[in-house]
N, C-alpha and C positions, 0 to 999 in steps of 0.2 A: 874612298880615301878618308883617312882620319885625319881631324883637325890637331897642327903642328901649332904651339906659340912657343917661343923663345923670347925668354925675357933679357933687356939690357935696363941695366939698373942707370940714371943717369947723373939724376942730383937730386938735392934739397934742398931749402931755403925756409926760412924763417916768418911766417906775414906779421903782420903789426900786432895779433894779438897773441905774440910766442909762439903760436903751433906751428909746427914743421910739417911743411909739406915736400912728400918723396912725388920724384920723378920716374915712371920709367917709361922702356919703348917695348912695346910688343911688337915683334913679328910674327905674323898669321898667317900659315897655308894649309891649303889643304878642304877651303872652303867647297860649298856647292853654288855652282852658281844658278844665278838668280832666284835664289830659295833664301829662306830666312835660317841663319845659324845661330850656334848656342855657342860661344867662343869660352874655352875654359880660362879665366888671366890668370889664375895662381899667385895674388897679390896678398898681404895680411892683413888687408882693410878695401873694403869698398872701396873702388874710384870714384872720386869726387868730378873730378873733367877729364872727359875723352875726346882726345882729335884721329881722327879718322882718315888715312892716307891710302886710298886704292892702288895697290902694285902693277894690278894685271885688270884688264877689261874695264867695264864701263863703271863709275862709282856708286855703292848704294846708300844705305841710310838706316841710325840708327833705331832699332826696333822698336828697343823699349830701354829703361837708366837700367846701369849696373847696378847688380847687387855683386853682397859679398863673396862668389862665386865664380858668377860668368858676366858676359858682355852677351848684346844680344843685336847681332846687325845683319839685314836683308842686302846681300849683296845684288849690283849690276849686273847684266846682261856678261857673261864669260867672265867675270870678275871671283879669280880665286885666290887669291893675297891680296895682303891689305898691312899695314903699321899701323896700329895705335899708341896713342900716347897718352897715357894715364897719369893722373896726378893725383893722390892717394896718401 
């Protein structure tokens, strides 16, 4: 089965030193479980922080940081969805 994301765009906000950081939500299926995936996010910049919300099965853990590509997280025991949340 091929890895699914769907992106929701959420918000943005300003920090102290002007730069605007975007918000979005990924949903993710399609994963393997309990094997290490390559998550494609389809973002226009590297995610800076990702929160990791397992949908289905046990929850796993990030692999390795994003680059400006993919995400890369070892999912749980029957764990194949998952939301992340990127801020970018």
């Amino acid at each position: 089965m091929a890895i699914v994301v769907t992106p929701t765009y959420l918000s943005f906000r300003q920090n102290q030193t002007g730069e605007y950081i975007r918000r979005a939500k990924l949903t993710v299926t399609g994963l393997t479980a309990g094997a290490a995936n390559t998550i494609p996010h389809g973002l226009p910049t590297p995610p800076q922080i990702v929160n990791y919300v397992a949908t289905s099965g046990t929850p796993g853990f990030e692999t390795s940081p994003a680059d400006g590509t993919n995400l890369y997280f070892t999912t749980g025991t029957s764990q194949t969805s998952l939301v992340a949340y990127a801020d970018y």
